[in-house]
LOBA-783986 format. One record per residue (C-alpha): residue number from 1; x, y negated, z negated. Coordinates in steps of 0.1 Angstrom, whole numbers. Each point is the difference from the previous one (the first is absolute). Layout:
N
+-----+-------+-------+-------+
| num |    px |    py |    pz |
+-----+-------+-------+-------+
| NUM |     X |     Y |     Z |
...
+-----+-------+-------+-------+
//
This chain:
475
+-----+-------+-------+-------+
| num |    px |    py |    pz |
+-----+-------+-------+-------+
|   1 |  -214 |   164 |    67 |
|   2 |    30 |    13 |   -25 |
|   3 |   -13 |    13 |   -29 |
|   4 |     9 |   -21 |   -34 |
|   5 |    12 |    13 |   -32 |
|   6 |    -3 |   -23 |   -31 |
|   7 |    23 |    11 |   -29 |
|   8 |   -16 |    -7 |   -35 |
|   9 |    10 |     5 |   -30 |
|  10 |    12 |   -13 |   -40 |
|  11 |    31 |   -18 |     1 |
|  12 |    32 |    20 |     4 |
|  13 |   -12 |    29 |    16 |
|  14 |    19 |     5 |    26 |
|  15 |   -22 |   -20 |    30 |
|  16 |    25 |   -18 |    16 |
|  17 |    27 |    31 |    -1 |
|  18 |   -27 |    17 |    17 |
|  19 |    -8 |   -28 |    22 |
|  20 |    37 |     3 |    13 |
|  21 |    -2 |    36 |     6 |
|  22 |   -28 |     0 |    18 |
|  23 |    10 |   -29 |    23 |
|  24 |    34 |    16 |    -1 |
|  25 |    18 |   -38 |    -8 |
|  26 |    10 |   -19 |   -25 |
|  27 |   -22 |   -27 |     2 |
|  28 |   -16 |     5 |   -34 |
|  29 |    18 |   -16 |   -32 |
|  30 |     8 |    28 |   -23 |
|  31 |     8 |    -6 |   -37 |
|  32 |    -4 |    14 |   -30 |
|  33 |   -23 |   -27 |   -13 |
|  34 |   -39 |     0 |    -2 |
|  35 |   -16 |   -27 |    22 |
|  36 |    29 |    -6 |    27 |
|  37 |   -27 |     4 |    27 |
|  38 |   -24 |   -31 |     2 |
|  39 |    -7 |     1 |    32 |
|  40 |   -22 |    22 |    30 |
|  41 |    29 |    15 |    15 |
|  42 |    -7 |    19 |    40 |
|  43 |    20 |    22 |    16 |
|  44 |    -3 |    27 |    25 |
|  45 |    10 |    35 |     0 |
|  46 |     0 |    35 |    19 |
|  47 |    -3 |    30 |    -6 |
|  48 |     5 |    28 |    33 |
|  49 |   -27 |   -19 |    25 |
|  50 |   -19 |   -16 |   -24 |
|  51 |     5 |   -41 |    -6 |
|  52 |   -15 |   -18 |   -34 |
|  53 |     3 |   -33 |   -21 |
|  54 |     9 |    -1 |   -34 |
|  55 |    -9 |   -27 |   -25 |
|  56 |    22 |    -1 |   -34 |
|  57 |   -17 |   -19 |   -28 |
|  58 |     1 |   -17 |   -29 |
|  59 |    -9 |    23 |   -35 |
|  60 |   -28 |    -4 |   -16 |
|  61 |    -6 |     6 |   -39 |
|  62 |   -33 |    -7 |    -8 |
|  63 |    11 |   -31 |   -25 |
|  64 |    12 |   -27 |    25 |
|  65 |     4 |   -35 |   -10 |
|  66 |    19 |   -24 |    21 |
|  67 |    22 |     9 |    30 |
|  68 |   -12 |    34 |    -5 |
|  69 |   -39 |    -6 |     7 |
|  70 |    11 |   -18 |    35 |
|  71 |    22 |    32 |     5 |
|  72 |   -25 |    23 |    -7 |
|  73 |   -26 |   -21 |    20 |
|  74 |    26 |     7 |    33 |
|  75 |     1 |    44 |    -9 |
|  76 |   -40 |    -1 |    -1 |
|  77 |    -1 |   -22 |    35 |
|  78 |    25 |    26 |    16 |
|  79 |   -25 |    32 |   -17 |
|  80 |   -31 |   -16 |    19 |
|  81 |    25 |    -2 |    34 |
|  82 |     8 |    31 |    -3 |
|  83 |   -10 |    37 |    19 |
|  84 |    18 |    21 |   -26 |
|  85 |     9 |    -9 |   -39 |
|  86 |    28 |    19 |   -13 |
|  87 |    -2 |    -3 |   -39 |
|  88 |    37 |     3 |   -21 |
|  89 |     2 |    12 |   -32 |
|  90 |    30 |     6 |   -20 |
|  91 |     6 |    37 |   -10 |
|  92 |    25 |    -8 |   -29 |
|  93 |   -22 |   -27 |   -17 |
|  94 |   -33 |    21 |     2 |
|  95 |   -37 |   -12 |     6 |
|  96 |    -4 |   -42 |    -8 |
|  97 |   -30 |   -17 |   -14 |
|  98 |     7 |   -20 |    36 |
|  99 |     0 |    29 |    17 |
| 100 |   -33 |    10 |    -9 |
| 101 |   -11 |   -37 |     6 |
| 102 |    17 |     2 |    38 |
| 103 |   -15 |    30 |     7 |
| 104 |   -38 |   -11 |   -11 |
| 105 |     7 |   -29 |    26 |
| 106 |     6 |    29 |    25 |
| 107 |   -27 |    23 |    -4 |
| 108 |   -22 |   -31 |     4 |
| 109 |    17 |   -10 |    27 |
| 110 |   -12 |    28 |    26 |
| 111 |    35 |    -4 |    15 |
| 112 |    18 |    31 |     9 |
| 113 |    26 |     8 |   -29 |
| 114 |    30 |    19 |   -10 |
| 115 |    10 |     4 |   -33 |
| 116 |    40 |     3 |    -1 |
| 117 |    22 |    13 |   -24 |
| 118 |    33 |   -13 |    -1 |
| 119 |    32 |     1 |   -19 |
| 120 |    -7 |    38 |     0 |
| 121 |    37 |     5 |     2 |
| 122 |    16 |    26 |   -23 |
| 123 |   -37 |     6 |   -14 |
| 124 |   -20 |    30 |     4 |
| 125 |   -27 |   -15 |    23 |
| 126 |   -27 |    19 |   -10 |
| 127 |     5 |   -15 |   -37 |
| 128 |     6 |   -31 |    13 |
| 129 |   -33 |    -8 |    17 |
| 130 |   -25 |    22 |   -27 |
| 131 |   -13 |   -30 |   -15 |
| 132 |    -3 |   -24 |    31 |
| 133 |   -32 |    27 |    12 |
| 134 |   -21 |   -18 |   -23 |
| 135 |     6 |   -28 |    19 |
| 136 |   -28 |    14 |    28 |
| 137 |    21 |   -10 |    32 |
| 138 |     0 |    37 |    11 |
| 139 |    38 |    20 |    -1 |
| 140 |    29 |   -19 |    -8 |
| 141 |    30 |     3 |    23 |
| 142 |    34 |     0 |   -14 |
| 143 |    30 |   -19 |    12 |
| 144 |    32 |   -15 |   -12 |
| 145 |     2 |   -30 |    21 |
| 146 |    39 |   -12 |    -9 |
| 147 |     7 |    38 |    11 |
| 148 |   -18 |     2 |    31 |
| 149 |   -15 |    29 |   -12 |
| 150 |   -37 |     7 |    12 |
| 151 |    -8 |   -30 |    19 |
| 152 |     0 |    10 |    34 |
| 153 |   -21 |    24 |   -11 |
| 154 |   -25 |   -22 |   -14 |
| 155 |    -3 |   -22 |    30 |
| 156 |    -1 |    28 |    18 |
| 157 |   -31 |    12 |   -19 |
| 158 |   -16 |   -34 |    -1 |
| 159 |     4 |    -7 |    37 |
| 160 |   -15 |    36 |     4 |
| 161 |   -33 |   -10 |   -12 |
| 162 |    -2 |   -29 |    28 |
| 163 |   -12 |     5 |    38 |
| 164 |    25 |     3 |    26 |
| 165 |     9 |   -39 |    15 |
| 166 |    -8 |    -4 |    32 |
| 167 |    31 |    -8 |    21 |
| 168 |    -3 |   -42 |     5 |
| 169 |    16 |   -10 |    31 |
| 170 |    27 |   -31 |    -8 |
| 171 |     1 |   -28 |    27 |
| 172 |    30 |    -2 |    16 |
| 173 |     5 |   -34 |   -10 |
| 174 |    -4 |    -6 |   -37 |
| 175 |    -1 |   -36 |   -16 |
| 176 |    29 |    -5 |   -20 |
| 177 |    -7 |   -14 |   -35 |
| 178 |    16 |   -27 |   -15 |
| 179 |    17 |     7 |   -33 |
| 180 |    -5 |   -31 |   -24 |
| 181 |    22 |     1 |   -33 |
| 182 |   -12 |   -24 |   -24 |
| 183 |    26 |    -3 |   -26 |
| 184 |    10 |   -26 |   -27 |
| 185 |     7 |    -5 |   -37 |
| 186 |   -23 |    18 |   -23 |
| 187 |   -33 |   -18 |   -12 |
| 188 |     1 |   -21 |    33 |
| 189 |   -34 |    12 |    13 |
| 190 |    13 |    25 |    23 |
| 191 |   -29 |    28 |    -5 |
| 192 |   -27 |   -26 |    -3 |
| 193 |    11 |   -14 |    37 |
| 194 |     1 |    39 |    13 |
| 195 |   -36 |     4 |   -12 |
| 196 |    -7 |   -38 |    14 |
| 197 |    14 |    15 |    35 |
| 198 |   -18 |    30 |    -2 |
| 199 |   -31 |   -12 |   -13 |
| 200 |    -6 |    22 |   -26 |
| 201 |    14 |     8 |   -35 |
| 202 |    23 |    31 |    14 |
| 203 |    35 |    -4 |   -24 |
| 204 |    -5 |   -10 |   -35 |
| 205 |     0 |   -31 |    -8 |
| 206 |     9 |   -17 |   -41 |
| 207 |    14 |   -23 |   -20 |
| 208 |    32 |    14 |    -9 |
| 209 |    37 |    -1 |    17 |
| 210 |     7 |    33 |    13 |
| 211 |   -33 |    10 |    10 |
| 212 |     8 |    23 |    32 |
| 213 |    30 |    24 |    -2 |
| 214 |     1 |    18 |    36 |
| 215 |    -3 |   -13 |    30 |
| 216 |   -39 |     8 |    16 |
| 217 |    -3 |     1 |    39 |
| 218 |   -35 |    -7 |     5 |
| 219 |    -7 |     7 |    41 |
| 220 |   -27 |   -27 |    11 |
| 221 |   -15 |   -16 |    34 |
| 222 |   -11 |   -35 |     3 |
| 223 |   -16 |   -18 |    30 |
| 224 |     9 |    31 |    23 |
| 225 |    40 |     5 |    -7 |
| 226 |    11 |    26 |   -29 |
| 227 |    20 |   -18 |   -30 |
| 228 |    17 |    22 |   -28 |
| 229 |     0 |   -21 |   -34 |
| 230 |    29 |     6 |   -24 |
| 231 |    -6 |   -12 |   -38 |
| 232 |    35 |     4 |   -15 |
| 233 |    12 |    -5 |   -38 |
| 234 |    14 |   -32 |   -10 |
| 235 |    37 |    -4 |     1 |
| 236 |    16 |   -16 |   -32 |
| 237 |    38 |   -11 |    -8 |
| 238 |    23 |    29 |    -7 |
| 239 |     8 |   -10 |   -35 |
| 240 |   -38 |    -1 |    -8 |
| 241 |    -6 |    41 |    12 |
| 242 |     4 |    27 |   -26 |
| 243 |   -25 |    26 |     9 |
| 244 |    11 |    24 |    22 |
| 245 |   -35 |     5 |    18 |
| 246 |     2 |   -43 |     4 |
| 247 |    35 |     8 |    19 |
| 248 |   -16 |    29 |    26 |
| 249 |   -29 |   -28 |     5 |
| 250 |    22 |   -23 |    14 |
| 251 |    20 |    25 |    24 |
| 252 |   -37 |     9 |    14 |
| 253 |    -4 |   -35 |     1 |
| 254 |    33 |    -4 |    23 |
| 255 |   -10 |    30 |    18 |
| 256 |   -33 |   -21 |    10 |
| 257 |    21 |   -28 |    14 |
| 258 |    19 |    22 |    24 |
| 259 |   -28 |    19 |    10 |
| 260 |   -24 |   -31 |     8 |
| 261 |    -3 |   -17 |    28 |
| 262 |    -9 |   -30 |   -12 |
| 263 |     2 |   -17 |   -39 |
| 264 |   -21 |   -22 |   -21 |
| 265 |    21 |   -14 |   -26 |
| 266 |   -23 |   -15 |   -28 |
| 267 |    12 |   -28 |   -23 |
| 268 |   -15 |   -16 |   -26 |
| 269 |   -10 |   -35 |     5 |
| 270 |    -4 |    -6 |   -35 |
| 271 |    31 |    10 |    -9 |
| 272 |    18 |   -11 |    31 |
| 273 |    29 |    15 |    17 |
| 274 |    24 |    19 |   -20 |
| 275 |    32 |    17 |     4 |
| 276 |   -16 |    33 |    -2 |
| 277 |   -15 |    -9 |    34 |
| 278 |    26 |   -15 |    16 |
| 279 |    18 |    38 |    -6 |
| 280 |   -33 |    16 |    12 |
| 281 |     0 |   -22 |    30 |
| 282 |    39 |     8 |     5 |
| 283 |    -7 |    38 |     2 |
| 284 |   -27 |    -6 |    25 |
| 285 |    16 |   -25 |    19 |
| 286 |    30 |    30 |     1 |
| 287 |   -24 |    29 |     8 |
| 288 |    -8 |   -21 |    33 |
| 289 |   -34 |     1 |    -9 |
| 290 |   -29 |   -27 |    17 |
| 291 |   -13 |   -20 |   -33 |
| 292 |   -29 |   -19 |    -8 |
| 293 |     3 |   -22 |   -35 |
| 294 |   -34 |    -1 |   -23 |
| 295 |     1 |   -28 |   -28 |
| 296 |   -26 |    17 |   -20 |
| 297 |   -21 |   -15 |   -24 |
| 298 |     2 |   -34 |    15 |
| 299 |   -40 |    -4 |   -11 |
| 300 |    -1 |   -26 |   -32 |
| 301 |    30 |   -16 |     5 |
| 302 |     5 |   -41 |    -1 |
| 303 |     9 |   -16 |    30 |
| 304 |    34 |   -12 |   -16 |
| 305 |    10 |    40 |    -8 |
| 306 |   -11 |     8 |    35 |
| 307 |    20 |   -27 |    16 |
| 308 |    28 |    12 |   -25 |
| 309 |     0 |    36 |    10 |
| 310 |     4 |    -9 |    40 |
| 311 |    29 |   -24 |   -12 |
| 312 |    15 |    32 |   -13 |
| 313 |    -8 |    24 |    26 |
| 314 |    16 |   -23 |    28 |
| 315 |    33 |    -5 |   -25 |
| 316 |     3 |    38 |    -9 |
| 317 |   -18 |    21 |    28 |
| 318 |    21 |   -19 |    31 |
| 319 |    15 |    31 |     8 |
| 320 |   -30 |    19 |    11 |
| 321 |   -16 |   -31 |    14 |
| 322 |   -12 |    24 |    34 |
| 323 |   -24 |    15 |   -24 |
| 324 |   -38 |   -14 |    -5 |
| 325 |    -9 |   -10 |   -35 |
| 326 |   -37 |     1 |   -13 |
| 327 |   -16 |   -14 |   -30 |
| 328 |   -20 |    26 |   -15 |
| 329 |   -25 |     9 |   -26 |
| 330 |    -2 |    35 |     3 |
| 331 |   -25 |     0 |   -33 |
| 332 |   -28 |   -21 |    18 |
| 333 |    14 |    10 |    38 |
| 334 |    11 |   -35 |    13 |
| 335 |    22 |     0 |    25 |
| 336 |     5 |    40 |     3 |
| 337 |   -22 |    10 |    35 |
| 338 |    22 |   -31 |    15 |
| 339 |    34 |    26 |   -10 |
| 340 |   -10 |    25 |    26 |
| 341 |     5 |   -21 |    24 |
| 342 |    39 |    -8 |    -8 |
| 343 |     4 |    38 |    -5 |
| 344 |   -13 |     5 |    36 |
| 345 |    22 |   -28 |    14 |
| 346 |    33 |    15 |   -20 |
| 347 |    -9 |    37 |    12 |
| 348 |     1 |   -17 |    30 |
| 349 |    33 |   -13 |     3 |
| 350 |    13 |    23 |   -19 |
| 351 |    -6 |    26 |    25 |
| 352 |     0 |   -21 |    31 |
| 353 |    21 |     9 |    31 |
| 354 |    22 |   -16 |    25 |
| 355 |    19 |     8 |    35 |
| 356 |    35 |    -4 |     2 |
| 357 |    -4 |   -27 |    27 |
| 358 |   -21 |   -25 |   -24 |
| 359 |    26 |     5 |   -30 |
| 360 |    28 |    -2 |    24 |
| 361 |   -18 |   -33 |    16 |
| 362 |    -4 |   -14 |   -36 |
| 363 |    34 |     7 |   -10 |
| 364 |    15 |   -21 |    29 |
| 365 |   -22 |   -27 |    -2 |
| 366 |     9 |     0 |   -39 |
| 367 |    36 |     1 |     7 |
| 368 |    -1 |   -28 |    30 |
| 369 |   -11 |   -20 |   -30 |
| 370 |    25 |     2 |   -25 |
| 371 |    29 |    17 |     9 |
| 372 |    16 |    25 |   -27 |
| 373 |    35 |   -12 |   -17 |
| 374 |    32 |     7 |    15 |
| 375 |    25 |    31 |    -8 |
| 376 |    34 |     2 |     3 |
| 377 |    -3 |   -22 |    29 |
| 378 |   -26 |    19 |    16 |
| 379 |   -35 |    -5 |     0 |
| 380 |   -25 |    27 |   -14 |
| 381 |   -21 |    14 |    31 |
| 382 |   -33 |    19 |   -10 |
| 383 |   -15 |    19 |    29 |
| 384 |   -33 |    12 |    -1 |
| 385 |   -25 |     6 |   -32 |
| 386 |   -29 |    30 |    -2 |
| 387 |   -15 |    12 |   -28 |
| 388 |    12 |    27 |   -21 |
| 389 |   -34 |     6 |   -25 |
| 390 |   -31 |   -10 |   -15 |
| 391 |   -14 |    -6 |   -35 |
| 392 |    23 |   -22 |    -5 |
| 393 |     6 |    -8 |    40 |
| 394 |    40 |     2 |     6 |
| 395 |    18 |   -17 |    27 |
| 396 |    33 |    15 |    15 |
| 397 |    22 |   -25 |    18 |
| 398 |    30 |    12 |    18 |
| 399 |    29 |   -21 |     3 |
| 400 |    35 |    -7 |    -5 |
| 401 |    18 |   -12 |   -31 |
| 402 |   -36 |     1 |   -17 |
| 403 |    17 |    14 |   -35 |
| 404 |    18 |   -39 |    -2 |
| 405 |   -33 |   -11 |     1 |
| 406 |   -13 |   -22 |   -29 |
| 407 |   -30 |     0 |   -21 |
| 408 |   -11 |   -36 |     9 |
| 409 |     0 |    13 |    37 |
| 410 |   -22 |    34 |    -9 |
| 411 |   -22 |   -20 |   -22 |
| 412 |    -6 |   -25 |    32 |
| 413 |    -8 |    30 |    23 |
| 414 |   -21 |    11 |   -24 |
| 415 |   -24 |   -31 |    -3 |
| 416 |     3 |    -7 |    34 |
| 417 |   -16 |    37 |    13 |
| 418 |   -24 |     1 |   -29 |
| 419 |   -14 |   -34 |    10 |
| 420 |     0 |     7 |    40 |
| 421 |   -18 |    35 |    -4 |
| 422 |   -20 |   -12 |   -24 |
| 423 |     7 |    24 |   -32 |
| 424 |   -19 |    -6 |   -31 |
| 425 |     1 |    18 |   -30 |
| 426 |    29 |    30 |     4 |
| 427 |    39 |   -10 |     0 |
| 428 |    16 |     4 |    26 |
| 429 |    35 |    19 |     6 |
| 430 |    32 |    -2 |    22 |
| 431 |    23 |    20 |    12 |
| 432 |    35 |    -9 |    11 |
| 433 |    17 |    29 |    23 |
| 434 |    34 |    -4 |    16 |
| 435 |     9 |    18 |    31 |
| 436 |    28 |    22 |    -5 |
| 437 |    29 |   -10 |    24 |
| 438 |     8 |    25 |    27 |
| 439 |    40 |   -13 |    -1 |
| 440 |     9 |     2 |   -41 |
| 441 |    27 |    19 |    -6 |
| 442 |    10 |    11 |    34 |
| 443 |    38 |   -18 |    15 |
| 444 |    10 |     2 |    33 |
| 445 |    33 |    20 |     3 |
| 446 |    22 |   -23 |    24 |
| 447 |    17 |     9 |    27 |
| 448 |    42 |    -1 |    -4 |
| 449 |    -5 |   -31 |    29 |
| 450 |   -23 |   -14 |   -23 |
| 451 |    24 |     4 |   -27 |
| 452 |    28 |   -19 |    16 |
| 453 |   -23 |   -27 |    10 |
| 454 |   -12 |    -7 |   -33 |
| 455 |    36 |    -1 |   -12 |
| 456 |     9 |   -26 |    27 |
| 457 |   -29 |   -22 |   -12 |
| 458 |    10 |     1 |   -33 |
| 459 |    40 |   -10 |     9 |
| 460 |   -16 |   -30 |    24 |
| 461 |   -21 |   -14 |   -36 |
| 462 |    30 |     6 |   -20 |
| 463 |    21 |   -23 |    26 |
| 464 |   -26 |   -28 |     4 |
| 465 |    -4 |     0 |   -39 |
| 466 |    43 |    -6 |    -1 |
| 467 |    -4 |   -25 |    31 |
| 468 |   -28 |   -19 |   -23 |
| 469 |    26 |    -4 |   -25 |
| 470 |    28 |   -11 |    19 |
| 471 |   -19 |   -30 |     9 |
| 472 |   -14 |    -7 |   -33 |
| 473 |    35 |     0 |   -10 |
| 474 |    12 |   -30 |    28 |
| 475 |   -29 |   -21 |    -9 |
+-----+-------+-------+-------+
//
């Protein structure tokens, strides 16, 4: 097993700067505001042979009330899960009535704990960590983590103390986990239905828009195959963003999109479906990502509201009509073990392959059908079809002409392979390529016979043309 490192600490210490170097990623928002991290945060790291996780936390100040309790409950789970606690103080604010408070929690604790200067830079260490002793967490270690200065080191010392890992042997063939983003407007219930999913209270979860900032991968396995959860911020209208931290949440929250395999878009029933969705479900639908709808919070509604909101979902939602829809209450957990199936079944497709011969098959048999328009005269001839992707499948047809094309000819191939291969819940793409032709631009040079003969030809038109009118003439 990899060792794991929990990062503790007051609010704006540093953890999540750290957290990045460590991991040596970005993954970590960094701001300078207390209380940007909410959330347990993993990641893994190296250093020369040696592999460890990392949790980043929440801070925790002694005088919580609110969001800050739950967020402090999550850095006191991820200090029970841990092997080794590295402790962050701040060097230019000095010792903290919470940091006395944090380390009594410690010492208690009978986990194995660092105490960690940072912020040391331009500081004369020694100065800087005199008063943190009293603390009773043995020798502090300096480090300025925004300068990279001392933390290899201080892994390096902290993995020290651990046994060597024995070398695990990795199958050859891994499981591949399946990446589930579930995204949505803020205050829609997306954390409560990742906890739901999980079965435990893992992100935090309150009653207030805005509530998760990053986006938290949470690595899982259910029934036998491996799932990856992603709780992401909520996404509001441009106009309505004015913190800058608000506008990095929602490019993590893109970022989940494209790096899932699979998206749960949650809606609220209660509110119904608003624009703000209909752009959520737009950026998905373009990512080519397989979707699964939730209608959370479907649980004390009348039977008139309920009958109102599928009215609207049918009117509005037509255009991602291959996707399942469920109605949800992610509070009470109605409806959510149900989900995992349509996740399985869009995964699925979404990753399904076919031989050449079968598309090509299809392709005729779609085409003997209904023929595609003439061009110019001519016919459009598509040849053969194989597939060109997954996640979202792609289909490359070959033809001729296939750039005259229309879109209510594309949009007919489309619902005519997605309903004989049986794809549910991912979009499905095409792919028009024309086959260059072998002759454009080349002319034949023409013999001097040629020549002449082509002149002759042109003197025998010009005299039937005069003969025509000689006899128009007499009539």
């Amino acid at each position: 097993m990899l060792p794991v490192i929990a990062l503790v600490g007051r609010p704006n210490v540093g953890k999540s700067t750290l957290f990045n170097r460590l991991t040596r990623s970005r993954d970590a928002l960094v701001a300078d505001l207390p209380g940007l991290t909410r959330d347990r945060k993993y990641g893994e790291g190296r250093v020369g042979e040696r592999d460890y996780l990392v949790i980043d936390t929440g801070g925790i100040s002694g005088d919580e009330q609110g969001i800050d309790s739950v967020m402090a409950r999550q850095s006191l789970l991820a200090i029970d899960e841990a092997d080794i606690v590295l402790f962050l103080v701040d060097g230019r604010a000095g010792l903290n009535p919470a940091d006395e408070m944090i380390a009594d929690h410690l010492r208690r604790s009978s986990k194995d704990c660092h105490l960690v200067v940072n912020k040391t830079d331009g500081l004369d260490p020694d100065v800087a960590m005199a008063e943190f002793h009293g603390l009773g967490l043995g020798q502090p270690l300096p480090i300025a983590a925004s300068q990279n200065r001392g933390v290899r080191l201080l892994i390096e010392e902290v993995l020290g103390e651990l046994p060597e890992e024995e070398a695990e042997e990795v199958p050859e063939e891994v499981e591949k986990s399946i990446r589930i983003a579930v995204v949505g407007r803020p205050n829609v219930g997306k954390s409560t239905l990742v906890n739901r999913m999980l079965g435990e209270e893992r992100v935090v979860v309150f009653d207030e828009a805005g509530t998760t900032r990053d986006s938290i991968y949470i690595p899982y396995e259910r029934e036998g195959q491996a799932y990856t959860l992603i709780d992401t911020a909520g996404v509001r209208r441009r106009k309505n963003i004015t913190e800058a931290v608000e506008k990095f949440s929602i490019i993590k929250t893109l970022q989940a999109i494209e790096d899932a395999n699979v998206v749960v878009c949650v809606i609220d029933a209660r509110q119904g479906v608003t624009d703000q969705d209909l752009h959520m479900l737009g950026f998905v639908l373009d990512a080519g990502r397989a979707l699964v709808v939730a209608l959370n919070k479907w649980d004390g509604m009348t039977e008139e509201q309920k009958l109102k909101v599928k009215e609207q979902i049918q009117r509005r939602l037509e255009f991602v009509g291959f996707a399942r829809f469920h109605f949800i209450s992610a509070l009470h957990g109605s409806g959510v073990g149900e989900m995992y199936r349509s996740v399985d079944e869009a995964y699925g497709c979404a990753m399904a392959k076919w031989p050449t011969n079968r598309l090509t098959r299809l392709l005729e048999d779609v085409v003997a059908d209904h023929q595609p328009p003439m061009v110019h005269g001519r016919r459009i001839k598509m040849r053969y079809a194989h597939q060109g992707g997954s996640n979202p499948p792609i289909i490359v047809v070959h033809g001729n002409q296939l750039d005259e094309l229309p879109n209510s000819y594309k949009r007919y191939l489309q619902n005519k392979f997605t309903e004989v291969l049986g794809i549910r819940g991912t979009p499905v793409r095409f792919e028009f390529r024309v086959g260059e032709n072998p002759y454009e631009g080349r002319k034949n040079k023409l013999t001097a016979r040629q020549v002449a003969k082509k002149q002759r030809f042109k003197l025998h038109v010009q005299d039937l043309k005069k003969q025509s009118k000689r006899k128009a003439r007499k009539k």
